[in-house]
C-alpha positions, 0 to 999 in steps of 0.5 A: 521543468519543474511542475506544482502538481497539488491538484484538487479533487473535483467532482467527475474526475475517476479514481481506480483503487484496488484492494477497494472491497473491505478496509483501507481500499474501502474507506479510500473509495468512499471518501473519493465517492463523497466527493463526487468522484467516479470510482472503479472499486476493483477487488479480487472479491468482486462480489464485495466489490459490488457491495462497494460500488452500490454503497458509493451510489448516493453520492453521485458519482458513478460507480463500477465494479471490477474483479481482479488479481494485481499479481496478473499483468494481464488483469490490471491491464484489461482493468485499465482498459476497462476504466478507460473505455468506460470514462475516458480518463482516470485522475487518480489511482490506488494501488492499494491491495495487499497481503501478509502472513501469518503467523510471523516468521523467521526471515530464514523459515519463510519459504521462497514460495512464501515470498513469492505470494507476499511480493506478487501481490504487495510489490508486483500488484503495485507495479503491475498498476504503474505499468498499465496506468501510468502511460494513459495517465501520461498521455491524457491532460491535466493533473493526476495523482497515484496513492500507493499502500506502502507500510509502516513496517517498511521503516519500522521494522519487526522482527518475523516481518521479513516479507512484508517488510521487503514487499514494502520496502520495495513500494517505497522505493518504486514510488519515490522514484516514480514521483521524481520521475512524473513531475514534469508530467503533473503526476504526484505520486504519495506513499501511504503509510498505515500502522495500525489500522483494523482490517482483514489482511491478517486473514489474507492467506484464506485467499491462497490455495488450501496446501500453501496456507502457514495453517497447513504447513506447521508454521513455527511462530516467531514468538517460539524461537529461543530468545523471542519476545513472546509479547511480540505475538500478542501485538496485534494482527499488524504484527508490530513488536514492542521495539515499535512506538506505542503511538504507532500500536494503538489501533484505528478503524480504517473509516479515517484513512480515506481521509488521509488520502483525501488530504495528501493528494490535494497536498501533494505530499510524498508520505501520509502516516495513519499515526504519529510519527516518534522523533527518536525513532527517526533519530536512531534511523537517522543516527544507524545511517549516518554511522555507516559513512565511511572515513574517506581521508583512510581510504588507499590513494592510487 
């Protein structure tokens, strides 16, 4: 059956967003905080977390700070515990906490274990959310919704960004699935999809141990290999290349984003871009598709 699940955000109702101590994460919490939602601001840094929480407390709402690393099932499932010992339900979750490296890299000279952190955190953190979340979300009424940080770069793609890119990529297609899939139970589900917004996750990999850091490893840039673009290093800490639109390259403050998300839950809508979209861009996308259907009357009959 199918069921609207445009919800309006109402004062008392409780949102959980990760990665909430700085940026994006921060910018959603306070939006959600100026509405008089109850927020879990949960962060690995919990300390900052704390910053957070204390900044949300003139709006009225209750706010609480929770550590934790999304990478370990077993820490968002004691924050889900916690979140729901402590308010009884949560209306809206934001699986927002995410990492990248730098600087970018050849696909090929990205080490397994590279792609590892870069998915534990930007794919794995998301599923571990949806698994701990979802089934408390499903058994308890009324209408909900769940904002997952994807990335421009899941669908513009630049070189050196493999991945980030694939960790995205991978957000998308969980997400898209999983709004089909809740509908029925009034769960919206919305793909965030920022470009390039001023935050910190370009540093993100002070948050590993000091032997995996690229700083200690001799990392060779994207922009030194032979027929690079040297301009694509200077683009900015989102790693977006020139091929990019630049629409998409100028930079905001995250202080806008929360905004965004504000308006895509009580849209419902499946993706919310920080920055406008380029038409020809989709075209070529769209053009690249269309061009690998096969010509089904020379397939071989029997």
């Amino acid at each position: 059956m199918e069921v609207d699940t445009t919800m309006k955000i109402t004062e008392g109702s409780t949102a959980v967003v990760t990665g909430a101590a700085s940026g994006i994460g921060r910018s959603i919490a306070l939006a959600l905080g100026s509405r008089g939602v109850n927020v879990v601001v949960a962060d690995l840094d919990v300390a900052a977390a704390g910053v957070v929480a204390e900044e949300l407390l003139p709006f009225g709402g209750r706010a609480l700070a929770a550590g934790v690393d999304v990478s370990r099932p077993e820490e968002m499932e004691a924050l889900a515990e916690r979140a729901y010992d402590e308010f009884g339900t949560v209306e809206i979750l934001s699986n927002n906490a995410g990492v990248a490296l730098r600087p970018l890299r050849a696909s090929w000279d990205t080490t397994l274990e590279d792609y590892r952190w870069v998915m534990n955190v930007n794919f794995w953190g998301v599923l571990h959310g949806h698994h701990s979340f979802v089934p408390r979300m499903r058994a308890t009424p009324g209408l909900k919704h769940i904002v997952n940080t994807s990335s421009i770069a899941s669908v513009v793609v630049a070189a050196g960004t493999a991945a980030y890119s694939a960790s995205k990529a991978a957000v998308d297609a969980l997400s898209i699935t999983a709004r089909k899939e809740l509908r029925a139970d009034g769960i919206g589900v919305t793909l965030l999809q920022p470009g390039a917004v001023r935050t910190a996750i370009a540093t993100s990999e002070r948050l590993r141990r000091p032997e995996e850091r690229s700083s200690e490893r001799g990392v060779i840039p994207w922009s030194d290999y032979p027929g690079a673009d040297h301009s694509a290093a200077s683009s900015g800490s989102n790693g977006l290349d020139p091929d990019v639109p630049m629409s998409m390259r100028q930079y905001i403050t995250p202080n806008a984003v929360g905004w965004l998300v504000i308006q895509a839950i009580e849209r419902d809508l499946q993706h919310v871009f920080t920055h406008p979209l380029d038409a020809e861009v989709w075209q070529q996308r769209t053009e690249a598709i269309l061009a690998g259907e096969p010509d089904y009357s020379e397939f071989p009959r029997g």
